[in-house]
ROTI-802079 format. One record per residue (C-alpha): residue in one letter; x, y, z. Coordinates in Angstrom, 3 decimals, always signed. Each point is the difference from the previous one (the first is absolute). Layout:
! residues N
PT   resn         xx         yy         zz
PT      a          X          Y          Z
...
***
This chain:
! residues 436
PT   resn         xx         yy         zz
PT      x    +25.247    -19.934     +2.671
PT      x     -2.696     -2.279     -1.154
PT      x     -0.526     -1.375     -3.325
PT      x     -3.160     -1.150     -1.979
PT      x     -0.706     -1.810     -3.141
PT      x     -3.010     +0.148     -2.465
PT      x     -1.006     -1.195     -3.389
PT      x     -0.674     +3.255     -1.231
PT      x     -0.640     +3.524     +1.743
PT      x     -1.880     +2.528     -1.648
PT      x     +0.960     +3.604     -0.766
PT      x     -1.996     +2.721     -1.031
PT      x     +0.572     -0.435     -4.341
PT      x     +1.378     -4.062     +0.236
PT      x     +0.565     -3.229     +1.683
PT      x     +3.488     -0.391     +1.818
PT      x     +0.464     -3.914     -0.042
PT      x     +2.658     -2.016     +2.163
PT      x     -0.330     +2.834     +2.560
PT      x     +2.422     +0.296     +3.077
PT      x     -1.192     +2.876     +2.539
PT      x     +2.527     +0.960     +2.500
PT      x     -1.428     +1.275     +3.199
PT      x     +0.844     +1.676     +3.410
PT      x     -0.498     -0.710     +3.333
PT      x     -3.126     +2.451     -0.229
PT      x     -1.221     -1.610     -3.200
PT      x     +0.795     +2.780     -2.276
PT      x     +1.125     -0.882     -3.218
PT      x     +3.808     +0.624     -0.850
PT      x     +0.738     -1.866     -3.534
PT      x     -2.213     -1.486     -2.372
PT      x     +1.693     -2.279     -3.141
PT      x     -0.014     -3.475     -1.468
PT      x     +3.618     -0.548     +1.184
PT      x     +0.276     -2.835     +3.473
PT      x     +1.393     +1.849     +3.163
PT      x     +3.829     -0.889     -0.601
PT      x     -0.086     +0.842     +4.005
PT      x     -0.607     -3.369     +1.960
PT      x     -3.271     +1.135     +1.297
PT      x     -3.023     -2.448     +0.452
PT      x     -2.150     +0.516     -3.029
PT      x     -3.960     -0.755     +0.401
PT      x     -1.873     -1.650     -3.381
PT      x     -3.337     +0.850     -0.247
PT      x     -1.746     -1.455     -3.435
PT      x     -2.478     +3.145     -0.627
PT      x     -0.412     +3.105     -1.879
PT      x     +0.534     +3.650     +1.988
PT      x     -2.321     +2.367     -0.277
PT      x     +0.247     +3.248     +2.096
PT      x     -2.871     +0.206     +2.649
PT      x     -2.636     +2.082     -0.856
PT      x     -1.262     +3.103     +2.648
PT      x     -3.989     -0.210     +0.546
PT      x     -0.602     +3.359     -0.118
PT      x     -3.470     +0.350     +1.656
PT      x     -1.195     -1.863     +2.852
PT      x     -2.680     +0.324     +2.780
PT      x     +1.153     -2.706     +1.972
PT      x     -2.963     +0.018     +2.557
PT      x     -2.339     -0.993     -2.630
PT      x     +1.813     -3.512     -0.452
PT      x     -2.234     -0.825     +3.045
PT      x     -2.988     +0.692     -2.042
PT      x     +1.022     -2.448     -3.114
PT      x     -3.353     -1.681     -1.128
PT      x     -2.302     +1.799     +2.788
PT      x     -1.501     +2.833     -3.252
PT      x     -1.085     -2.952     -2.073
PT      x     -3.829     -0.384     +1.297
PT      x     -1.724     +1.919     -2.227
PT      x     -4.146     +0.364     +0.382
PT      x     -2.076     +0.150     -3.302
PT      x     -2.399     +3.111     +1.400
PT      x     +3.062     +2.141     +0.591
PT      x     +2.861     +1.089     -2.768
PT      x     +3.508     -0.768     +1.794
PT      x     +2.783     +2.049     -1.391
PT      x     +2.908     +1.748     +1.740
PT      x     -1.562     +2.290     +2.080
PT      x     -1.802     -3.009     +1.076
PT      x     +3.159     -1.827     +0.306
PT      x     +1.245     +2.883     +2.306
PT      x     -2.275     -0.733     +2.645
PT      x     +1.313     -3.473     +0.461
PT      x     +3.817     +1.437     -0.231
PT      x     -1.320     +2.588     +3.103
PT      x     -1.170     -2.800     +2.045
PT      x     +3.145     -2.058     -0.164
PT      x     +1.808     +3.288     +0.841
PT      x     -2.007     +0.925     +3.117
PT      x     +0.530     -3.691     +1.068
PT      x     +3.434     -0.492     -0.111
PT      x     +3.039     +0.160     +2.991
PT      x     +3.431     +1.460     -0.706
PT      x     +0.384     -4.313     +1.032
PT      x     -2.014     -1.014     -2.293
PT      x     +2.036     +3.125     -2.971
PT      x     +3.111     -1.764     +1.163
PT      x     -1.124     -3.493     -1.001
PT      x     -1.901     +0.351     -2.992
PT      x     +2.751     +2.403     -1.892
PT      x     +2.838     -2.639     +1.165
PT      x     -2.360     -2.809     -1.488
PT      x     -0.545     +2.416     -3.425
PT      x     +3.444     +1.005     -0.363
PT      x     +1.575     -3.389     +0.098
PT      x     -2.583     -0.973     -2.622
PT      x     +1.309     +2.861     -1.810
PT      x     +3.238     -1.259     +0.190
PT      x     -0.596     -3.229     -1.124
PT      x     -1.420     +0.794     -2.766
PT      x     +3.209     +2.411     -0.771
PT      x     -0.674     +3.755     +1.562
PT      x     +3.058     +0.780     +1.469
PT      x     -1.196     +3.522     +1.103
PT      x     -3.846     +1.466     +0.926
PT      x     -1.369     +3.737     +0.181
PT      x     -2.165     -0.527     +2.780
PT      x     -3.129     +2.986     -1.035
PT      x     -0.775     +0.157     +4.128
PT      x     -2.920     +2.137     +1.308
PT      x     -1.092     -2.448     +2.781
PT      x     +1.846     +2.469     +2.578
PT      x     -2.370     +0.150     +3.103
PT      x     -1.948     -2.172     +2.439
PT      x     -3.484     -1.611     -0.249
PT      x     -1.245     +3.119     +1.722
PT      x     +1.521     +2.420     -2.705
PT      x     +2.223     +1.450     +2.355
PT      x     +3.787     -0.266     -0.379
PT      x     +1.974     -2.553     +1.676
PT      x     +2.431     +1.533     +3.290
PT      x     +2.781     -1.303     -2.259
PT      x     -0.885     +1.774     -3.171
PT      x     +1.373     -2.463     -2.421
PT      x     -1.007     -2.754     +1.490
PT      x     -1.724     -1.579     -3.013
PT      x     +2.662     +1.257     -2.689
PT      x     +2.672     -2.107     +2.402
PT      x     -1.893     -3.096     -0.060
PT      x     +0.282     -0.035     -3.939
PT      x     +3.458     +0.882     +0.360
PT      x     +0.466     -3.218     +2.110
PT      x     -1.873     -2.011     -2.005
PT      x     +2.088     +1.103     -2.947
PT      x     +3.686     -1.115     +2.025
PT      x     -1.775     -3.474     +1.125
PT      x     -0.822     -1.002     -3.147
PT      x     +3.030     +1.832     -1.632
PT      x     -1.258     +2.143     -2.990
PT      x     +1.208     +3.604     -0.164
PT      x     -2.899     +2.567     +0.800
PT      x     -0.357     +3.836     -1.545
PT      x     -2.541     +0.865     +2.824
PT      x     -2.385     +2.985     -1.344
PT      x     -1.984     +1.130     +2.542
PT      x     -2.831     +1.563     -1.016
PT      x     -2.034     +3.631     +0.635
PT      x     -3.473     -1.072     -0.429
PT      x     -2.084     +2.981     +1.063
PT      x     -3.967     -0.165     -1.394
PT      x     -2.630     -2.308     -0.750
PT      x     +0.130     +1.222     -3.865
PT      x     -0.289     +2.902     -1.512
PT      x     -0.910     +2.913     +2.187
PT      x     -1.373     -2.848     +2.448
PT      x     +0.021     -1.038     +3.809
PT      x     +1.834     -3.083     +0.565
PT      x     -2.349     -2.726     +0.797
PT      x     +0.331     -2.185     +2.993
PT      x     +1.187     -2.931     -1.697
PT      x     +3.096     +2.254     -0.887
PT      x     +0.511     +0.962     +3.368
PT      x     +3.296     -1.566     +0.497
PT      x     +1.794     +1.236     -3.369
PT      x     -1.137     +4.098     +1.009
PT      x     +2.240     +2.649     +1.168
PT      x     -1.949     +2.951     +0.519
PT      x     +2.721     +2.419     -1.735
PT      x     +3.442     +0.206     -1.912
PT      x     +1.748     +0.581     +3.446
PT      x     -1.217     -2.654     +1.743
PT      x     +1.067     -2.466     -3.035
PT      x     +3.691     +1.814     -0.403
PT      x     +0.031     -1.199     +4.287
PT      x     -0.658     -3.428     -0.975
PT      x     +2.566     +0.052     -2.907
PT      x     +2.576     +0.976     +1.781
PT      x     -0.681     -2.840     +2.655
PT      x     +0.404     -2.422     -2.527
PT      x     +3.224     +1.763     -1.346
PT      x     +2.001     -0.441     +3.322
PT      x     -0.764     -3.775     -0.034
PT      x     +0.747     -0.652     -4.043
PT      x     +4.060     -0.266     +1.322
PT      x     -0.827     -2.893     +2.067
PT      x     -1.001     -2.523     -2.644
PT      x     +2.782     -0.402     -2.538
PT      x     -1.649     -0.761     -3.243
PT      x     -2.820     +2.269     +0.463
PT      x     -0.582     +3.853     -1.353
PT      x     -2.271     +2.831     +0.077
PT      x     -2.400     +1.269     -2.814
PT      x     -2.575     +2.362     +0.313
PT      x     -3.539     +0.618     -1.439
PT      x     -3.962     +0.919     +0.575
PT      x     -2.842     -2.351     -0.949
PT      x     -1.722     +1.737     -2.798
PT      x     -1.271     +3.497     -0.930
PT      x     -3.260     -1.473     +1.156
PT      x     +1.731     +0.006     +3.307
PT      x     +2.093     +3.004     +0.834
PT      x     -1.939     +3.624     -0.060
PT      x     +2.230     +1.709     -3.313
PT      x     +0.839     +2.775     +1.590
PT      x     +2.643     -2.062     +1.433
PT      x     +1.933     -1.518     -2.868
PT      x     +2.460     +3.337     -0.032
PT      x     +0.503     -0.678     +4.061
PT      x     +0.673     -3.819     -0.813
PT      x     +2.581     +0.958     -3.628
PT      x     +1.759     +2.548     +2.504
PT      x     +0.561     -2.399     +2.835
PT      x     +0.875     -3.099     -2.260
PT      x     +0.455     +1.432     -3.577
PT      x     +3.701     +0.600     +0.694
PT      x     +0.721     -3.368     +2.046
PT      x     +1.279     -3.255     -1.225
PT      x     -2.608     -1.820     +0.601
PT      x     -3.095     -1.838     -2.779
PT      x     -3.264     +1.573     +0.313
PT      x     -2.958     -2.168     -0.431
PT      x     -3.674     +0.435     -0.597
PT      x     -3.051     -1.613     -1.348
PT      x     -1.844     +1.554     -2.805
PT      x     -2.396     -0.256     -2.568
PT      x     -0.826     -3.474     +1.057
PT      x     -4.078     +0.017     -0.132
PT      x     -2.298     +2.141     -2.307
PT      x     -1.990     +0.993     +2.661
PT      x     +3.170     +1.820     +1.683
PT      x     +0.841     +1.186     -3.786
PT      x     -3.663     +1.373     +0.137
PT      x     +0.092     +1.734     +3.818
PT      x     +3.653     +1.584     -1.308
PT      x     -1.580     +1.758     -2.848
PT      x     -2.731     +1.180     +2.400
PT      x     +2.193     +0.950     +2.563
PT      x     +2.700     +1.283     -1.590
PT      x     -1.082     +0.889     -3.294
PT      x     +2.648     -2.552     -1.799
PT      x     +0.627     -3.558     -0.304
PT      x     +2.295     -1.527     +3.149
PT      x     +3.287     -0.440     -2.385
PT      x     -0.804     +3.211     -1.816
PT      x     -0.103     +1.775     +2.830
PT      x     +3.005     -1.482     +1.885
PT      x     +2.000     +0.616     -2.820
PT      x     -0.729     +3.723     -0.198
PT      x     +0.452     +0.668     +3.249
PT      x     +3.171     -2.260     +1.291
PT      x     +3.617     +0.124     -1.401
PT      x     -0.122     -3.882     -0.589
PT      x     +2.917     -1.936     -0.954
PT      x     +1.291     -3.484     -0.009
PT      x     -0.286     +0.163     +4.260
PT      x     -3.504     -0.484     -0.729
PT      x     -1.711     -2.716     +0.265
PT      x     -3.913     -0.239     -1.012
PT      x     -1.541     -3.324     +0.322
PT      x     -2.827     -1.333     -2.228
PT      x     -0.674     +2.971     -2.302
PT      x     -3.045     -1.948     -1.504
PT      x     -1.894     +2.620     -1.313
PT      x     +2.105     +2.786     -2.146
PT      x     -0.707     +1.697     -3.184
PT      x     +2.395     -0.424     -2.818
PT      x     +1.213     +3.530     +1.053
PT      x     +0.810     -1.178     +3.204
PT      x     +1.756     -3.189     -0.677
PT      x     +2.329     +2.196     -2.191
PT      x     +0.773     +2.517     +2.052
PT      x     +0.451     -2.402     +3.358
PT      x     +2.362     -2.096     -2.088
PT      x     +1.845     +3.022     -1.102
PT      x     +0.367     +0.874     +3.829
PT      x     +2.197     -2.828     +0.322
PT      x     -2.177     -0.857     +3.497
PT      x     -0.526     -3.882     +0.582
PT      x     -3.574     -1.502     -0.199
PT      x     -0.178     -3.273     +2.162
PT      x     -2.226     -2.222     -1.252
PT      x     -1.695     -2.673     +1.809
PT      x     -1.967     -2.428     -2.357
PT      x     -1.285     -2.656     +2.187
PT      x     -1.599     +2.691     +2.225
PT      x     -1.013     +2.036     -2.236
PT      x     -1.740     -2.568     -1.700
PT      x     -1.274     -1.573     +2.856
PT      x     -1.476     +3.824     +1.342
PT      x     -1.582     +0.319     -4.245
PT      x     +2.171     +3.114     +0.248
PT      x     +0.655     +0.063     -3.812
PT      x     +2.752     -0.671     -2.524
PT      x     +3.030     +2.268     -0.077
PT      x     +1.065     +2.149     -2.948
PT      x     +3.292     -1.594     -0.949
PT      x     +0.557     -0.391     -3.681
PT      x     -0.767     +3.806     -0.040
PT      x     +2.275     +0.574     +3.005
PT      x     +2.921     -2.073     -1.097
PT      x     -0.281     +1.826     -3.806
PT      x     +1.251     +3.322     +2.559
PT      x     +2.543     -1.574     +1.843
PT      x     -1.846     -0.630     +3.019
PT      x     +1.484     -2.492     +2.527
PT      x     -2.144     -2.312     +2.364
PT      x     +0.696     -2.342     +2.943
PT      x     -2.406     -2.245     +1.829
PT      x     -1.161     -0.732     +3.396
PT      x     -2.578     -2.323     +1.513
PT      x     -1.923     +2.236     +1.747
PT      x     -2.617     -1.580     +2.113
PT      x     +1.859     -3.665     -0.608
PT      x     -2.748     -1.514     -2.041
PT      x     +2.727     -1.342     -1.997
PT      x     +3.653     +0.104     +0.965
PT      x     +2.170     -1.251     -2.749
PT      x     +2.097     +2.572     -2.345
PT      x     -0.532     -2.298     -2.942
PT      x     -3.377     -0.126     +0.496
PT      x     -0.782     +3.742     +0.511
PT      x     +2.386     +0.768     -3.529
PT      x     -2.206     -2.981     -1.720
PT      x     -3.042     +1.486     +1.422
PT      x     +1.210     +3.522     -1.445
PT      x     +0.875     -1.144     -3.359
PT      x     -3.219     -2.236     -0.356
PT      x     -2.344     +2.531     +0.269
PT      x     +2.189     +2.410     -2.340
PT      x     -0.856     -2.856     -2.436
PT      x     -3.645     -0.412     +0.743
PT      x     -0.524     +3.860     -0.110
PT      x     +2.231     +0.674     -3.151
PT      x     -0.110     -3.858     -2.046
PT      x     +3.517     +0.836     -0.304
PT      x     +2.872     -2.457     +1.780
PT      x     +2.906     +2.808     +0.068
PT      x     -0.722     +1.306     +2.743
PT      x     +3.025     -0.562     +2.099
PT      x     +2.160     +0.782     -2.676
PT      x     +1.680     +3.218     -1.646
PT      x     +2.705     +0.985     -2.831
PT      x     +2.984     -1.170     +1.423
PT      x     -1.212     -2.906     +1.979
PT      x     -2.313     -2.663     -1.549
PT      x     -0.106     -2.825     +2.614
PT      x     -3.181     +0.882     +2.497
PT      x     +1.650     -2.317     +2.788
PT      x     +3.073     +2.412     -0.063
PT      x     -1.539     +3.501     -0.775
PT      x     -2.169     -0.779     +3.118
PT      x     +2.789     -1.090     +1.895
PT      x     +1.616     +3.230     -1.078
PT      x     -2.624     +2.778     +1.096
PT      x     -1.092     -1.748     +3.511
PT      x     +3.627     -0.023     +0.672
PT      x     +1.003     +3.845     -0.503
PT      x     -3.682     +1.213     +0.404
PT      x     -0.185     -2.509     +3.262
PT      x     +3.340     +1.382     +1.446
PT      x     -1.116     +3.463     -0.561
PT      x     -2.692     -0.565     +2.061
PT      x     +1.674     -0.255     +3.652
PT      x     +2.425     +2.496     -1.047
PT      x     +2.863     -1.632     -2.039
PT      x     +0.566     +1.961     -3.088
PT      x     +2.752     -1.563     -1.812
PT      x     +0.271     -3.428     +0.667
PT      x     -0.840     -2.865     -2.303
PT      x     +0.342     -3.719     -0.348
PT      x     +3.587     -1.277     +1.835
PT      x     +1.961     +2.336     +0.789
PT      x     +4.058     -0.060     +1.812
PT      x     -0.235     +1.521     +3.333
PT      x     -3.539     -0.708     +0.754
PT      x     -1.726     -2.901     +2.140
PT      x     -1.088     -3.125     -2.245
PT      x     -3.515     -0.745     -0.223
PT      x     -1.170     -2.321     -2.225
PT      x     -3.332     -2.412     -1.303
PT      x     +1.656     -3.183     -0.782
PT      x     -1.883     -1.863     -2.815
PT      x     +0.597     -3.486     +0.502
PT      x     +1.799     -0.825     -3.303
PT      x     -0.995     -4.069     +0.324
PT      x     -3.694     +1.048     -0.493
PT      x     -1.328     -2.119     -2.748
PT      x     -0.983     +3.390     -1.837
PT      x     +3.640     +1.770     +0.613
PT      x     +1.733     -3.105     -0.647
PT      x     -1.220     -0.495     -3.254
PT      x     -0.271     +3.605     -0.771
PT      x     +2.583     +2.763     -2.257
PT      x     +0.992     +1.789     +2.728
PT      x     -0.618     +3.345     -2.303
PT      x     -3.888     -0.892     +0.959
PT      x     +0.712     -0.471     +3.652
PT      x     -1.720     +3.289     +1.289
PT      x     -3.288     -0.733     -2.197
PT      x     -0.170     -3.445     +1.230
PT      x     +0.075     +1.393     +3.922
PT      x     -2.626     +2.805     -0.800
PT      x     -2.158     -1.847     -2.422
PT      x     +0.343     -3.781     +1.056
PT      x     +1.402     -1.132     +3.612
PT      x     -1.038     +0.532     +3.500
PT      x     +2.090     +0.197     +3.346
PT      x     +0.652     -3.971     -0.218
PT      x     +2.193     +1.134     -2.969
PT      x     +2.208     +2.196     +3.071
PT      x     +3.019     -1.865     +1.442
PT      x     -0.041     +3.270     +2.576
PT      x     +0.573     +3.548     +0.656
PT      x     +3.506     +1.250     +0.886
PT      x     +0.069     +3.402     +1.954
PT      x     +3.241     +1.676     +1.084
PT      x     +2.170     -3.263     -1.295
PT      x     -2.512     -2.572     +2.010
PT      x     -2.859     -2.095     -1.025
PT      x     -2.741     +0.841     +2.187
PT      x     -1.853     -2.572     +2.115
PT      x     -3.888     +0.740     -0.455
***
């Protein structure tokens, strides 16, 4: 057994203080109390704060090779996200399953430091610079998956059907390595993936397609028979731009969410990232659903997607995670601040990130990335620290001259509202601090 020591761990309602964790060989939790081991085991000290590691629940890890490259804007041309796009194709035609490998182990111990224990890597970069797919099919989806076991965070890989150009459009060239030509040729490439998932031991399997914009409609019934029934998350973008709100209506005759909602039995397995433009009709009924919206505010800022619904989609029970997206900005705290922030701006009102029961922001966000977050690579019940599963933890360091001067009630605020990663003594995954 191993033993370790903090100043305080938190669960999901309260601080436990003087905390002993007992642990086993495998790093799985087996007793948590304030009582010392009476055992004569070796007992490690560590002067910090625990917070459970948070899951980044949508990432495009190839486009951490783009960071800063979209920010040369000309004054004779407007530069918004389908602008944007063009710069995200070029880094995708350019780049070697090498060069995949490299950048995602770079991003994901970044994540880690920062305290992500866990990413849902959104993949679609499945083929060569030719378009054509690789003589090992999963070639690309296996470099993430080794990226994700050198730098050690746990993976939910989602690979991803991405079919069209938009709605009722070719694909263009710049797209040509995300394509497969037809729901049979992606279900081949799935199941590639699927016989390698058992060889990396912290890694799983969701499923998903890019975005109604994406996939012809006619085959959402093929793609809720094939996966509807399975275990795993399904993910998709939606509603992200007004111009794609615009095209649905055309196209379609009904808004993106509208539409999906009517016509797919969703659940919480779902997973629909960004959701920037919904009626108030929408928002209701998603959050009513019980699907997940991932929410990625540095990107979306960054992209001028919009400003997310929430105060309307928290008044209906509606849960949210976060993700980083296209790794503008990495840190949790930063994405929730970013979140809350422009609640505030959009609503001059500060609550928010709070609701009847729970009045402290730092812990009612801690509270829905957590459940919404696990939700999101597949985990349905778990929450916070838990006997008989691994221990991953954010350790706040608690010698900071903020913490160490602070009521540890307002702990969780300080870390969302007022420290940075210097403020991290490290993050713990399966019972081991992590070298990044």
């Amino acid at each position: 057994m191993k033993y370790l020591h903090f100043k305080a761990i938190t669960l999901k309602d309260n601080w436990l203080e003087n905390a002993y964790i007992e642990l086993d060989k495998d790093g799985i939790i087996t007793q948590i109390n304030t009582s010392k081991p009476t055992k004569n085991e070796q007992i490690e000290y560590i002067n910090g704060y625990a917070l459970p590691t948070l899951v980044n629940s949508h990432s495009h890890a190839f486009q951490y090779a783009m960071n800063g490259k979209a920010e040369v804007h000309t004054h004779h041309n407007a530069d918004d996200f389908w602008s944007w796009r063009e710069a995200m194709y070029a880094t995708a035609l350019s780049i070697s399953p090498e060069e995949m490998q490299k950048v995602a182990t770079l991003l994901y111990k970044e994540m880690l430091r920062v305290g992500y224990g866990e990413v849902v890597e959104f993949h679609y970069l499945h083929h060569d610079k030719n378009g054509k797919p690789y003589q090992y099919l999963p070639e690309m989806s296996e470099r993430l998956l080794i990226a994700a076991q050198n730098a050690g965070i746990k993976i939910t890989l989602v690979p991803i059907f991405y079919q069209k150009g938009g709605f009722g459009k070719p694909a263009t060239d710049g797209q040509k390595r995300f394509i497969s030509k037809d729901f049979s040729t992606y279900l081949t490439l799935f199941e590639s993936i699927k016989k390698i998932i058992p060889n990396y031991k912290n890694a799983t399997l969701g499923v998903g397609f890019h975005s109604l914009r994406a996939m012809e409609p006619h085959l959402l019934p093929a793609f809720i028979d094939t996966f509807g029934s399975e275990k795993y998350p399904i993910h998709l973008h939606i509603a992200e731009q007004l111009l794609e709100v615009k095209d649905c209506l055309e196209y379609l005759h009904a808004r993106p969410v509208e539409w999906l909602l009517n016509n797919a039995p969703i659940s919480e397995k779902w997973n629909l990232t960004h959701c920037t433009h919904l009626t108030d009709f929408e928002t209701e009924k998603l959050a009513k659903s019980k699907a997940n919206v991932i929410l990625c505010p540095s990107t979306e800022g960054n992209l001028g997607d919009g400003i997310f619904n929430l105060k309307t989609f928290q008044k209906y029970g509606g849960k949210w995670a976060i993700g980083t997206d296209s790794h503008i900005g990495i840190n949790p705290a930063e994405e929730m601040r970013w979140l809350d922030y422009g609640q505030r701006l959009r609503t001059h009102n500060r609550q928010s990130f709070t609701s009847e029961t729970q009045k402290e922001s730092g812990r009612f966000a801690l509270q829905n990335v957590i459940k919404a977050g696990r939700q999101t690579t597949g985990k349905m019940n778990e929450e916070f620290f838990e006997i008989g599963k691994p221990f991953d933890t954010l350790v706040l360091d608690a010698s900071h001259p903020v913490l160490s001067n602070q009521s540890l009630q307002y702990t969780l605020s300080s870390w969302l509202y007022g420290l940075d990663s210097k403020a991290y003594l490290g993050t713990i995954i399966n019972g081991n601090f992590v070298k990044v």
